[in-house]
C-alpha positions in Angstrom: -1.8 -7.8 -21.4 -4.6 -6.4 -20.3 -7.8 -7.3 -18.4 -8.9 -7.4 -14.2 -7.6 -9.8 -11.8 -9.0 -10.2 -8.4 -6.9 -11.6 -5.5 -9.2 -13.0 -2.9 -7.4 -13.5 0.3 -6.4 -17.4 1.3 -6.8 -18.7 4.4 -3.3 -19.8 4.7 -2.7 -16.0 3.8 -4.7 -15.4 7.1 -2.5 -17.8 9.0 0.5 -16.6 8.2 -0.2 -12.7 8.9 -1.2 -13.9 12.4 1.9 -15.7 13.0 4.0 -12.8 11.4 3.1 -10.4 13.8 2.9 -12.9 16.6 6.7 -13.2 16.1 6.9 -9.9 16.0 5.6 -9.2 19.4 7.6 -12.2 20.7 10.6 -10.8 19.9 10.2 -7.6 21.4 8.6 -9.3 24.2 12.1 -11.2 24.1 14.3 -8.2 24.1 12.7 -6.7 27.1 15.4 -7.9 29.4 13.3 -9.0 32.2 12.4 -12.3 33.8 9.6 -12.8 31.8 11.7 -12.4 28.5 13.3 -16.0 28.8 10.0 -17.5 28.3 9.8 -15.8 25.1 13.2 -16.5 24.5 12.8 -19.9 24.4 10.0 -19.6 21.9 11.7 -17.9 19.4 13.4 -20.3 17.5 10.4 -22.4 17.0 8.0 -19.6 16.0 10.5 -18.6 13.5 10.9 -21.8 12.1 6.6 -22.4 11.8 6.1 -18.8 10.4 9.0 -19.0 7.9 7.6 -22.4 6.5 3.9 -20.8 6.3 5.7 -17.5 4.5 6.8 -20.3 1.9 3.5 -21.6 1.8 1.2 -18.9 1.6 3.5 -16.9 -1.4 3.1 -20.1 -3.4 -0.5 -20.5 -3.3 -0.2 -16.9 -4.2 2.2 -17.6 -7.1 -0.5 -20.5 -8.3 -3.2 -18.4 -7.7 -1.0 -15.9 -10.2 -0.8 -18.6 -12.8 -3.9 -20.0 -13.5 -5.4 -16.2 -13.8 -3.0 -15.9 -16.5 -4.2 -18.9 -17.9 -7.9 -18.0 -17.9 
């Protein structure tokens, strides 16, 4: 198999980097230990749940995206 393939970047791509490290920085935010922290705290759980769902999302538009540049 041989041949070029170009991966152009998705917008849900773009999405789900953004609320990758945004969870990132929440939980460190989080683990500070201070008063602010419990705001973030409280946070967590949902973020996770949102940027878990668009990690799903994003790899199989990816894994499409994969499949029909095999087919061509």
């Amino acid at each position: 198999m041989q041949g070029h393939l170009t991966v152009r970047p998705r917008p849900v791509g773009k999405v789900t980097t953004f609320f990758q490290f945004s969870c990132i920085l929440v939980f460190l935010l989080a683990s500070m230990g201070t008063n602010v922290a419990g705001a973030f705290l409280r946070i967590t759980g949902p973020l996770s749940l949102i940027t878990a769902m668009l990690t799903v999302v994003s790899g199989a538009v990816y894994i499409l995206d994969g499949f029909r540049a095999l087919e061509e």
